[in-house]
Rosetta silent file (secondary structure, phi, psi, omega in degrees, C-alpha in Angstrom):
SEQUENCE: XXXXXXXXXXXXXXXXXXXXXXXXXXXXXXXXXXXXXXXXXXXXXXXXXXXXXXXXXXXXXXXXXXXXXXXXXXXXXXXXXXXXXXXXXXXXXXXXXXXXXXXXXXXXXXXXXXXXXXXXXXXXXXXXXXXXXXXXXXXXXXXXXXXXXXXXXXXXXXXXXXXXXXXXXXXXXXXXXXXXXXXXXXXX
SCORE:     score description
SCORE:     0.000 S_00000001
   1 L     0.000  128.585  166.950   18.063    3.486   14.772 S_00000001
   2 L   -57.136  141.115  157.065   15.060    4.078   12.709 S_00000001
   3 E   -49.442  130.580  155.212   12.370    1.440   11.433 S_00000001
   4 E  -109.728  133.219 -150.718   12.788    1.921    7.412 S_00000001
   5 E   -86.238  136.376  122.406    9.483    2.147    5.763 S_00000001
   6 E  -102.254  135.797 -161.891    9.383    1.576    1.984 S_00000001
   7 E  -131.363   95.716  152.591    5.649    2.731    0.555 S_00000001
   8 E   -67.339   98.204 -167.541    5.300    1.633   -2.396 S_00000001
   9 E   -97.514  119.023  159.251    2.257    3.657   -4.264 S_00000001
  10 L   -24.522  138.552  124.241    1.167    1.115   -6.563 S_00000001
  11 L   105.360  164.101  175.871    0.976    1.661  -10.491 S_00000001
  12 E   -83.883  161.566  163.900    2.522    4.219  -12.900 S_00000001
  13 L   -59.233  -85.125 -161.535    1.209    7.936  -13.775 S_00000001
  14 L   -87.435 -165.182  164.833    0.751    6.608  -17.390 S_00000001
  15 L   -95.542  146.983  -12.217    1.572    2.791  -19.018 S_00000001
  16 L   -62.226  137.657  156.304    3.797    0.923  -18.464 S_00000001
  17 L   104.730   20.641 -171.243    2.249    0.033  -15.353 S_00000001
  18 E   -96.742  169.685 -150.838   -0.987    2.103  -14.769 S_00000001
  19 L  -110.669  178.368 -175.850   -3.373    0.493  -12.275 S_00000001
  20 L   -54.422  137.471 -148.103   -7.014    0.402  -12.447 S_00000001
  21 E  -124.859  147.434  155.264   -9.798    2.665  -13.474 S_00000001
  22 E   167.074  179.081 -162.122  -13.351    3.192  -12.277 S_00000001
  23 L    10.270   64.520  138.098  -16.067    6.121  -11.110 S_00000001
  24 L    86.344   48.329 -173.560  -14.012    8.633  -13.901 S_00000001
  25 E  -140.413  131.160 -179.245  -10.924    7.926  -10.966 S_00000001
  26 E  -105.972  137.487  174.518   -7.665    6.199  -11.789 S_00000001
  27 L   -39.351  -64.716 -138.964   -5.645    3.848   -9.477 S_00000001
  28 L   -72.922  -55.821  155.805   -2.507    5.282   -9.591 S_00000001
  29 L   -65.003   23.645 -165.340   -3.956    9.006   -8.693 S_00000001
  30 L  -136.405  -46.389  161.199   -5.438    7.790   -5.623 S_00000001
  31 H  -114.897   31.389  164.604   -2.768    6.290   -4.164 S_00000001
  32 H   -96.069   -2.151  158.489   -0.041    8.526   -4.553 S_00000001
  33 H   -91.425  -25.365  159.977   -1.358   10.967   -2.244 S_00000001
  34 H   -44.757  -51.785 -149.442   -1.889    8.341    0.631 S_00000001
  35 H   -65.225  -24.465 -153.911    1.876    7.088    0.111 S_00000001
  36 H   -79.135  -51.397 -171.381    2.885   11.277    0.433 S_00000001
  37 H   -56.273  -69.671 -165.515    0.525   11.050    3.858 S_00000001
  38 H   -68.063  -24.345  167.376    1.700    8.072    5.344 S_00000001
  39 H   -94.291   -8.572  151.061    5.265    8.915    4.732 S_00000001
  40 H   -87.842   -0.835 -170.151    5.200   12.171    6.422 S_00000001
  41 H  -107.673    3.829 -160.247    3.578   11.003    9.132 S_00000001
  42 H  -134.455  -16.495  112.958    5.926    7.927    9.708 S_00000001
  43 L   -38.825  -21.683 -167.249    8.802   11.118    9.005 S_00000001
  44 L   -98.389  -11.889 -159.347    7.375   13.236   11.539 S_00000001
  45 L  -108.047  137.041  163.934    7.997   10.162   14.230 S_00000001
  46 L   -42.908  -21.767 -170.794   11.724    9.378   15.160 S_00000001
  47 L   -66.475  -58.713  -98.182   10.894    5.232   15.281 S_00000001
  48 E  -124.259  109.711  142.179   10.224    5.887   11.410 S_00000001
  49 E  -108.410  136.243 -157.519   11.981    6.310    8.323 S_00000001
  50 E  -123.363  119.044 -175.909   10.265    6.568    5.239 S_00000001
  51 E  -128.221  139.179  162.827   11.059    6.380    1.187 S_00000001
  52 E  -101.485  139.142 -165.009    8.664    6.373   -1.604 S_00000001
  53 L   -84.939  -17.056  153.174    8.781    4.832   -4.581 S_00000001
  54 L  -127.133   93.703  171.985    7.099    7.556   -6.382 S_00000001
  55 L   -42.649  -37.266 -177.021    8.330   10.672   -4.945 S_00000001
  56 L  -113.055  114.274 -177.309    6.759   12.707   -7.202 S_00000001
  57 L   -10.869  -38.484  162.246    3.176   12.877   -9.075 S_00000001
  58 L  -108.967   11.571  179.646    5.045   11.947  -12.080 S_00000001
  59 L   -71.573  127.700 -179.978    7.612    9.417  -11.477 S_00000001
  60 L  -111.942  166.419 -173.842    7.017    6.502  -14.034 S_00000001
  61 L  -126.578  116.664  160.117    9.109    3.391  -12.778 S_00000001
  62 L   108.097  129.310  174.528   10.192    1.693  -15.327 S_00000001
  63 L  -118.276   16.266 -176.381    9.690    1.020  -19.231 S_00000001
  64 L  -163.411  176.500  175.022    7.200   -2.164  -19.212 S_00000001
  65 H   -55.663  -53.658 -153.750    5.452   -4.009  -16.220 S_00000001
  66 H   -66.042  -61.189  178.269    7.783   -6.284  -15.173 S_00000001
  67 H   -37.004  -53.772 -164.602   10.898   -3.600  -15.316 S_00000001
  68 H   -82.120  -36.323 -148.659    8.738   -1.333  -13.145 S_00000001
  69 H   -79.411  -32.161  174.383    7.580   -3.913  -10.618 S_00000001
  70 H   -56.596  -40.437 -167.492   11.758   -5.125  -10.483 S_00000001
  71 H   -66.818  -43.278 -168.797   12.793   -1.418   -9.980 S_00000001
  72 H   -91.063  -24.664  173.819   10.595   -0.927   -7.099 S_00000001
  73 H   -93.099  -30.458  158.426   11.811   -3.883   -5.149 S_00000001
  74 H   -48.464    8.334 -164.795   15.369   -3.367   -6.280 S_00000001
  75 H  -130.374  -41.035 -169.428   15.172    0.270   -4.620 S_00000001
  76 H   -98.098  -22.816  159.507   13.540   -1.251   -1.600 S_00000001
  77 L   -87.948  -19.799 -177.170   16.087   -4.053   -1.047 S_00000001
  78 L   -48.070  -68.275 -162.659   19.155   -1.413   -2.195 S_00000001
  79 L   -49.108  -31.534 -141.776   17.921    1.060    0.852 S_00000001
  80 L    44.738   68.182  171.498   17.553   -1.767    3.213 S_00000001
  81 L   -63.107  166.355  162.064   13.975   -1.020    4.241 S_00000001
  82 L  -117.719   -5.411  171.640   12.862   -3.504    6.971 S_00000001
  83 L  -123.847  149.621  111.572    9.011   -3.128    5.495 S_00000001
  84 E  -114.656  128.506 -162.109    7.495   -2.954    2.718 S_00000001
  85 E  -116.770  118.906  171.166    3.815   -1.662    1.982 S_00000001
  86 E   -99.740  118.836 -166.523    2.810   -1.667   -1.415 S_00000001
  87 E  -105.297  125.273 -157.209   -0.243    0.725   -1.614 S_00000001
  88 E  -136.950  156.421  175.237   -3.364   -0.659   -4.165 S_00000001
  89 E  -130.669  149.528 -167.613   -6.749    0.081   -4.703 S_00000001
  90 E   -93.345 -175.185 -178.918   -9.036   -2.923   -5.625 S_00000001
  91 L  -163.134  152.094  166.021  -11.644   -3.571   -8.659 S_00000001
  92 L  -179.108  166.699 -161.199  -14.203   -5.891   -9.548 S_00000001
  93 L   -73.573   -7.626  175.962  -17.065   -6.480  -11.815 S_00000001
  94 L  -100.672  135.809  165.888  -19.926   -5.799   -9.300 S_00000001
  95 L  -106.497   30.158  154.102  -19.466   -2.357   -8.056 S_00000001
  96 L   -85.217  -17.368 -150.530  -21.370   -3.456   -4.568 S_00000001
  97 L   -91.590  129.437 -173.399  -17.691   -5.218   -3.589 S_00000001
  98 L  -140.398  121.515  155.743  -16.510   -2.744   -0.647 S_00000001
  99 L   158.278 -168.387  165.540  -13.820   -2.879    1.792 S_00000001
 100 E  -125.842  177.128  174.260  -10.311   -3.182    2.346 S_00000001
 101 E  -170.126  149.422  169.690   -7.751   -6.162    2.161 S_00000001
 102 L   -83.613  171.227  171.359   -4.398   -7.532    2.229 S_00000001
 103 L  -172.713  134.474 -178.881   -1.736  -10.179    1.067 S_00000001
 104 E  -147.262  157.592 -172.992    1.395  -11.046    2.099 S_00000001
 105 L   -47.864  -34.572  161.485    3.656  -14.255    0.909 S_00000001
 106 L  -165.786  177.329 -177.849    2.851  -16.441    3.119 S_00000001
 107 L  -134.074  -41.277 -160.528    1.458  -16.870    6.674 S_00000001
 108 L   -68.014  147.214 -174.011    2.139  -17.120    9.534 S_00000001
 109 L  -178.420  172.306 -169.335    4.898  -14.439    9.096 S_00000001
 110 H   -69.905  -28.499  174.184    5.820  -10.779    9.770 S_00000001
 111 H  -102.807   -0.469  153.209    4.214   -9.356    7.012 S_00000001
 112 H   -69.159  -46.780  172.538    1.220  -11.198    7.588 S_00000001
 113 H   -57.002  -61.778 -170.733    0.925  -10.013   11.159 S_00000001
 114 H   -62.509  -41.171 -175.929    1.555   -6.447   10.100 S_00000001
 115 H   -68.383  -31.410 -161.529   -0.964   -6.470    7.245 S_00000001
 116 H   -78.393  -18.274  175.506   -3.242   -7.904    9.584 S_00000001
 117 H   -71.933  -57.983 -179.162   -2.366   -4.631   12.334 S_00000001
 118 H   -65.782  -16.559  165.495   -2.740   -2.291    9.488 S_00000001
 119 H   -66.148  -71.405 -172.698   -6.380   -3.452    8.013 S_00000001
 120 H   -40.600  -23.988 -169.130   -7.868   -3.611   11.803 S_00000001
 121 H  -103.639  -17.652  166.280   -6.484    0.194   12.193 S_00000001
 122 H   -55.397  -56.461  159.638   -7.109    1.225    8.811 S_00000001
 123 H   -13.187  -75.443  161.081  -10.666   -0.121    9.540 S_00000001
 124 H   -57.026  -64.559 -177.467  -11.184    1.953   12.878 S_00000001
 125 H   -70.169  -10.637  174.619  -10.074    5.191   10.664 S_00000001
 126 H  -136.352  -16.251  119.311  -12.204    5.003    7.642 S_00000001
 127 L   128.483   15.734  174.353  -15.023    2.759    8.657 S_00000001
 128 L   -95.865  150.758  157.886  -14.694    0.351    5.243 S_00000001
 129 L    -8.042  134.566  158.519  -15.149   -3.583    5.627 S_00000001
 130 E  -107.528  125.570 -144.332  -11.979   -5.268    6.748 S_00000001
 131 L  -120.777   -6.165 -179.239  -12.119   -8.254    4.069 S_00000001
 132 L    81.461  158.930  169.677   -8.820   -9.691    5.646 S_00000001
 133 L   -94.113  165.109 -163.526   -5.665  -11.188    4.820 S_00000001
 134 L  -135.996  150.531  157.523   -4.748  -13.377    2.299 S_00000001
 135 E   -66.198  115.207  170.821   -1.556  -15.787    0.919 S_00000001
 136 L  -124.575   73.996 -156.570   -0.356  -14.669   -2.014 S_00000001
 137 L   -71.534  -15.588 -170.152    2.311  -16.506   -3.799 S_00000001
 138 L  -124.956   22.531  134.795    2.623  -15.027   -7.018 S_00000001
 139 L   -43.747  122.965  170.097    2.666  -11.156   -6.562 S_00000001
 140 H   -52.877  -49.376 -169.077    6.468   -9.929   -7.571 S_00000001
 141 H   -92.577   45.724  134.849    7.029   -7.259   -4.474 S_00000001
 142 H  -101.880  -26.594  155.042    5.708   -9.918   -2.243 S_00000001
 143 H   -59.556  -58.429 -156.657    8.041  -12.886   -3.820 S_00000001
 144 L   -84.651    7.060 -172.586   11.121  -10.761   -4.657 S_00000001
 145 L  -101.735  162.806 -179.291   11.714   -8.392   -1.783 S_00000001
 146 L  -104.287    8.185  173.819   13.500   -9.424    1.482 S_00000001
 147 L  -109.754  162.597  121.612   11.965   -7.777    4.017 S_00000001
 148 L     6.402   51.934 -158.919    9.021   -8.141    4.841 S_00000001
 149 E   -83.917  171.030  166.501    6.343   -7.038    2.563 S_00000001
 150 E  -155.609  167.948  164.660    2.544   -6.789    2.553 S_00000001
 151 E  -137.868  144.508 -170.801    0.477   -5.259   -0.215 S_00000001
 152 E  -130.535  139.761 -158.919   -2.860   -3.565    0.755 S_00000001
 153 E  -114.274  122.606  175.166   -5.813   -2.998   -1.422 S_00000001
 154 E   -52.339  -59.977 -175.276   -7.512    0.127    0.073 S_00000001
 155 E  -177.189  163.789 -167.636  -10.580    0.018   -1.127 S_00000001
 156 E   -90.485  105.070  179.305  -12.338   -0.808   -4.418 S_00000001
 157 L   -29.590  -23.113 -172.550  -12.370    1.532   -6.876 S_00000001
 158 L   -81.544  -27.717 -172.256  -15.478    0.344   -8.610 S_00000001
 159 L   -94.738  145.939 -171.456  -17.667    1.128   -5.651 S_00000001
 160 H   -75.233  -22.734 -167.450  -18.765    4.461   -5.857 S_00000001
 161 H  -115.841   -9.788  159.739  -18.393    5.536   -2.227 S_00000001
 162 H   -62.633  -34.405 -179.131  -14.921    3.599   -1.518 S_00000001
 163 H   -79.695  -19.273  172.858  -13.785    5.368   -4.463 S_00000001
 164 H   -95.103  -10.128  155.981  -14.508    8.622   -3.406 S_00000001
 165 H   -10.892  -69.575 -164.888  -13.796    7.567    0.299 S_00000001
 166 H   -82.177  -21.698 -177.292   -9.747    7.376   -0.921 S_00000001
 167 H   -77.846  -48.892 -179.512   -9.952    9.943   -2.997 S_00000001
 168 H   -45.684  -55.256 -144.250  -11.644   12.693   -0.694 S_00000001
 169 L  -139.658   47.133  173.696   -9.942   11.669    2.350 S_00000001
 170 H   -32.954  -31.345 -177.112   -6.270   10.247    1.871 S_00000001
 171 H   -83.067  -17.765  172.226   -5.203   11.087    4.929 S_00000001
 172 H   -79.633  -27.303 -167.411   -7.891    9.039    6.957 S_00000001
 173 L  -146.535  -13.866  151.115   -6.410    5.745    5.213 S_00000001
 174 L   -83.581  -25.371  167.600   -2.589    7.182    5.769 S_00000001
 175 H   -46.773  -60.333 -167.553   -3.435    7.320    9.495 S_00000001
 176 H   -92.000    7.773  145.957   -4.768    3.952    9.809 S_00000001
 177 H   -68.942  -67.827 -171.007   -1.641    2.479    8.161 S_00000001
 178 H   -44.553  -61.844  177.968    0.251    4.334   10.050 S_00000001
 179 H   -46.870  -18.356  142.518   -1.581    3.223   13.262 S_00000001
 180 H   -55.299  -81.786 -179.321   -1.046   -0.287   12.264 S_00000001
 181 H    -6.723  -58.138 -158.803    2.337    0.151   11.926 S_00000001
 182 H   -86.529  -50.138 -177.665    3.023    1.400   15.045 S_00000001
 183 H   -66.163   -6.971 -172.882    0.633   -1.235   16.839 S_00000001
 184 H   -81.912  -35.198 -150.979    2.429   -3.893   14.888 S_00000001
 185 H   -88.555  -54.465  160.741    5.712   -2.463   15.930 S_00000001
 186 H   -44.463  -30.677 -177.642    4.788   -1.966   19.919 S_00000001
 187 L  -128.002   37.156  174.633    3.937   -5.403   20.121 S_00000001
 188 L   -69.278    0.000    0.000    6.876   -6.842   18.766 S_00000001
């Protein structure tokens, strides 16, 4: 029986819910073509089943924050995923802060270990900082979902070469999710 993936791409098209801005590039457009990568390539493998929470370029979630962030883990506890990867891009007020990073509810646990397989391989494929994982207690799809969740901030939008990193080369940061995945999965 397939592993079921749910890939969450972070943030709304529009408000409610739109994610973070910086070098003229919005959150939201940045990672909805990783989640389309990483779920065909986690489709193409037989282990792997894979649903997104925004199939489409324009799927809003949702009519306020909260409402969309409930909706996406209600959909992902519904299916009965056994993962969940919430896909984020990061921001801060220095635009030297570069790399990627993680968070999962608490550690040690399963979605710690997997965020920590998916940074190192993410790492190896696109060649930003791994900045590590982190405890996160008060994120919603990392409290409310029942699987296993992690949420991973790709890289920071604010830095000029992270941002066009994710933009340029989506597929290069759906790989080395995927390739986490799989090593997380192999050495269960």
């Amino acid at each position: 029986m397939a592993i079921k993936i749910y890939i969450d791409q972070g943030h709304n098209p529009r408000n409610p819910n739109a994610g973070a801005e910086g070098n003229g590039l919005r959150e939201q457009d940045i990672v909805y073509p990783i989640g389309i990568e990483l779920a065909a390539l986690l489709n193409a493998d037989s282990s792997f089943e894979a649903r997104l929470s925004r199939p489409t370029p324009t799927t809003t979630i949702g009519t306020s924050n909260s409402e969309s962030l409930r909706l996406r883990v209600q959909d992902a506890n519904a299916w009965g995923a056994d993962y969940f990867i919430s896909l984020h891009t990061n921001a801060s007020e220095s635009s030297a802060a570069s790399g990627s990073e993680g968070f999962a509810f608490s550690s040690p646990s399963a979605a710690f270990s997997l965020g920590t397989d998916i940074l190192r391989s993410m790492t190896a494929a696109t060649g930003l900082r791994n900045r590590g994982m982190k405890v996160r207690t008060n994120l919603y799809v990392l409290r409310k979902t029942v699987m296993p969740a992690v949420l991973i901030e790709l890289g920071f939008i604010t830095n000029r070469s992270d941002a066009f990193l994710m933009r340029d080369n989506p597929q290069l940061f759906a790989r080395g999710i995927y390739n986490g995945i799989v090593n997380y999965i192999n050495g269960l």
